[in-house]
N, C-alpha and C positions, 0 to 999 in steps of 0.2 A: 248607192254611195260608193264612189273609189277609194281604196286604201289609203293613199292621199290625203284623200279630204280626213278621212278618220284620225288618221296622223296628226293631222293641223286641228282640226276640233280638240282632240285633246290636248295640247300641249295649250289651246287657246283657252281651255277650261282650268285647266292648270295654276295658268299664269293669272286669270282674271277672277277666279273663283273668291278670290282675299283680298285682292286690292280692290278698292273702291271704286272701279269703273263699271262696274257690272258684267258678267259670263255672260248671262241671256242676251245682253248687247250685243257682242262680240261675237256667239253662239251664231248672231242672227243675221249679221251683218257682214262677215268674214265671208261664208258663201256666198250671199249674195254680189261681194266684189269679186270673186273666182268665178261667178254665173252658175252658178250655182245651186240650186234652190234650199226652204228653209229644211232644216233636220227636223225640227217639232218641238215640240215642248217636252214631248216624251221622251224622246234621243237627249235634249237636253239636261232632264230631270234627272235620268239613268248613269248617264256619264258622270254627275258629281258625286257619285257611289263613289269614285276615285277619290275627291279630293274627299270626301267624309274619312275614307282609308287615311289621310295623312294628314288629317287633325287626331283620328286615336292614335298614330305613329308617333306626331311629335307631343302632344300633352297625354301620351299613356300614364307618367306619373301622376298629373292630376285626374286623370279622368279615373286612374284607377284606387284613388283615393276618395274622389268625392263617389264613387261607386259603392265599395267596401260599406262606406258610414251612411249612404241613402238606404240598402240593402240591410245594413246592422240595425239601423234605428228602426225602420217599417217593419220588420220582423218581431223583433220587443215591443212593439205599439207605443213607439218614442219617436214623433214625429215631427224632423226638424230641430233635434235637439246642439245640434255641432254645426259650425258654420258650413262643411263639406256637407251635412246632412242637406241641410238647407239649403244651398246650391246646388245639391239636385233636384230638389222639389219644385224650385227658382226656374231653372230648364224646362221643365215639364212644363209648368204655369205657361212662363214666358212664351212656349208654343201654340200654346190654343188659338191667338187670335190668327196665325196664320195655317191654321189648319182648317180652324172655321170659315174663315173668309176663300181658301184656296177651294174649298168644295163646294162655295155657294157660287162664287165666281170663277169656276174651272172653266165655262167652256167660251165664257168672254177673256180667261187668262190665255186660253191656248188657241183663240180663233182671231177677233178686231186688235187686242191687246198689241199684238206680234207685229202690229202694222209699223214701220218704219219711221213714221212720222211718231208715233206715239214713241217708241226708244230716243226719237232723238230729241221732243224734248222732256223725256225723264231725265236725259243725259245733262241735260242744260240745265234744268231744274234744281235737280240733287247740288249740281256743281256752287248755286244762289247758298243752298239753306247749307253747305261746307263750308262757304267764305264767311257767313254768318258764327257758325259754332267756334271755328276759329278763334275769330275775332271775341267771340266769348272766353276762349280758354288762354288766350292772353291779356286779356281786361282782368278775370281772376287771379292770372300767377303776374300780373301787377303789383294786385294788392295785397300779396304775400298770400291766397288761401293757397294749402296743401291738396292736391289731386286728391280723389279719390282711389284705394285699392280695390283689390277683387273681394278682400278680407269685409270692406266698408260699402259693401254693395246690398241693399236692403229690398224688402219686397215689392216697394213703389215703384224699386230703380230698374227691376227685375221683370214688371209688367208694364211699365213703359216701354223700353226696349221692345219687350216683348208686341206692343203693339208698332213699335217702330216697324218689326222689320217684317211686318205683313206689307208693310207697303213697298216691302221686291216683290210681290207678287205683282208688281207694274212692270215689266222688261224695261229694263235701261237703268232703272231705279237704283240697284246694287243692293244685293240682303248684306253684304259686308258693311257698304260706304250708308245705308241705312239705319244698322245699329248700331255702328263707330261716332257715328253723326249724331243718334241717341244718346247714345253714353259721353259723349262731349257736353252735349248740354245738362246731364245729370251731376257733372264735375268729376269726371272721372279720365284720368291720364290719358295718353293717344295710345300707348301702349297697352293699359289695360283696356280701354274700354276694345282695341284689337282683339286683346283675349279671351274676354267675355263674350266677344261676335262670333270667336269662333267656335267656343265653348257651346254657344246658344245656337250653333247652327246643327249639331250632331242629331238632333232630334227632325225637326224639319226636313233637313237634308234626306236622312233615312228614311224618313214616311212617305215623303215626295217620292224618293226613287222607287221606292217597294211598290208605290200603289201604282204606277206608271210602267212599271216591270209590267205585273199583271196585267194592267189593265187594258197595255197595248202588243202585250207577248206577241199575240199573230201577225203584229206588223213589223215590230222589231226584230222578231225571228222569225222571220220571212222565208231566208234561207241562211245556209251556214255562212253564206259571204255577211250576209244581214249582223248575224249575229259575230260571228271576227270580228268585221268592225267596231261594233258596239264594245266587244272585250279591249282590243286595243286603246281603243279610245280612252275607256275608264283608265285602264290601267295608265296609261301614259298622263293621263290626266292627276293621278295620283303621286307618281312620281314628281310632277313638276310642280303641282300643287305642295307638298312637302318642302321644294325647293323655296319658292315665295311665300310659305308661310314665316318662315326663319329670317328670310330678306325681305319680308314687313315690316316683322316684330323690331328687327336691327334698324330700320331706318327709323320708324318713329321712336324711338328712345331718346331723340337729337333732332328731330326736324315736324315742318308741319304737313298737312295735307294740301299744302299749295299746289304741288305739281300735278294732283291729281285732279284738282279743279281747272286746271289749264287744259287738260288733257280732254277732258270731260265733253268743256267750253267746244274745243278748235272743234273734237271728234264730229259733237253735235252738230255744229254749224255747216262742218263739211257733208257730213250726213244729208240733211236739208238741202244743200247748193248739188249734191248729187241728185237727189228728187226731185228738183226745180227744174233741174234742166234734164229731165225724162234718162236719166242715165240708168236707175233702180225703180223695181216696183216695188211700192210699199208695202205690198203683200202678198209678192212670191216666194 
């Protein structure tokens, strides 16, 4: 891989990592329109070390709160006893189904999965079951119910999710626009259920990257250019990631996920009409 590319991968993980279009998408499909070929699942995995950096950067104060009291409670043998207690235990839970499911289906996640046609239409997919949640969460503040907070988030809401957002382990799917999609239908604001996704992603994200670090060290540290890039990447991925976590959270406070179902739409369909007519291979 060219300096370049590693530049553009991460500013493209950056950007995609929180909005709801999917990174893996993007990950996989960016190269391929520069001819490219794909980086991996592992180069993928690795690089969102970045953007995990800029979820504890910008929610340090909560993460360092619901920390303290997961850490205070478990040590007294008071388990779950404070709402921040409990919202750590919430994370932890909420991870399993995609850590189970990501190791039983690892090597269909990182081999047929990555096929081009399957991204595009996860892409098209997700963008159906958005227009759908939507449409729920205005049918609700119709008829006067109040959102749900992060305060008002309970353990159902917490393992639903939680099984929502195994299903990014589908490239195209989006672990952000997966849980956001979740927590809409649990009745919980655009804005928090954003919160909560990316709260819920710290755990996943890390165990992903660690075990993909190791697991593929002698391919990704090939050589020192191997590994530059690989640092670049994260790091910039981090940085930008930071940036659209903030110009997320601000848009949805006032607006819906429309534009991102459009986006999703056109992406997917061009996706396709480029495979159709032998322009990409769907599994280079």
């Amino acid at each position: 891989m060219q300096l370049w590319l590693a530049i553009l991968l991460g500013i493209v993980q950056g950007l995609t990592e929180f909005l709801p279009i999917s990174s893996t998408a993007h990950l996989r499909i960016v190269p391929a329109l520069c001819g490219e070929s794909d980086p991996g699942a592992a180069f993928s995995a690795v690089i969102q070390i970045g953007t995990l950096v800029a979820v504890l950067a910008y929610f340090r104060a909560d993460i360092f709160r619901i920390g303290m009291a997961w850490f205070g409670e478990t040590l007294r043998g008071k388990i779950a006893q404070s709402q921040d207690g409990r919202m750590g235990w919430m994370m932890i839970v909420a991870t399993a189904p995609i850590v189970v499911l990501g190791l039983v289906f690892k090597d269909a996640i990182s081999g047929q999965l990555r096929s081009l046609y399957v991204i595009a239409a996860a892409l098209i997919g997700l963008a159906v079951l958005l227009v759908v949640a939507e449409q729920y969460v205005l049918r609700r503040a119709a008829r006067g119910v109040t959102p749900k907070t992060l305060d008002d988030v309970g353990w159902a809401d917490a393992i639903a999710v939680g099984f929502a957002q195994a299903v990014a382990l589908i490239p195209g799917a989006s672990r952000s626009g997966v849980t956001i999609t979740g927590g809409l239908f649990l009745g919980l604001s655009r804005e928090t259920a954003a919160r909560f996704s990316f709260l819920l992603s710290l755990p996943a994200v890390f165990a992903a990257g660690v075990y993909e670090l190791y697991k593929e060290r002698q391919e990704l540290l090939a050589s020192s250019a191997d590994a530059a890039n690989l640092v670049v990447a994260t790091v910039i991925s981090g940085i930008v990631g930071y940036i659209a976590i903030a110009g997320l959270l601000r848009y949805l406070r006032s607006r819906t996920m429309y534009v991102f179902v459009v986006y999703r739409i056109v992406l997917g369909l061009v996706l396709l009409a480029l495979l159709a007519a032998g322009k990409l291979d769907p599994l280079r």
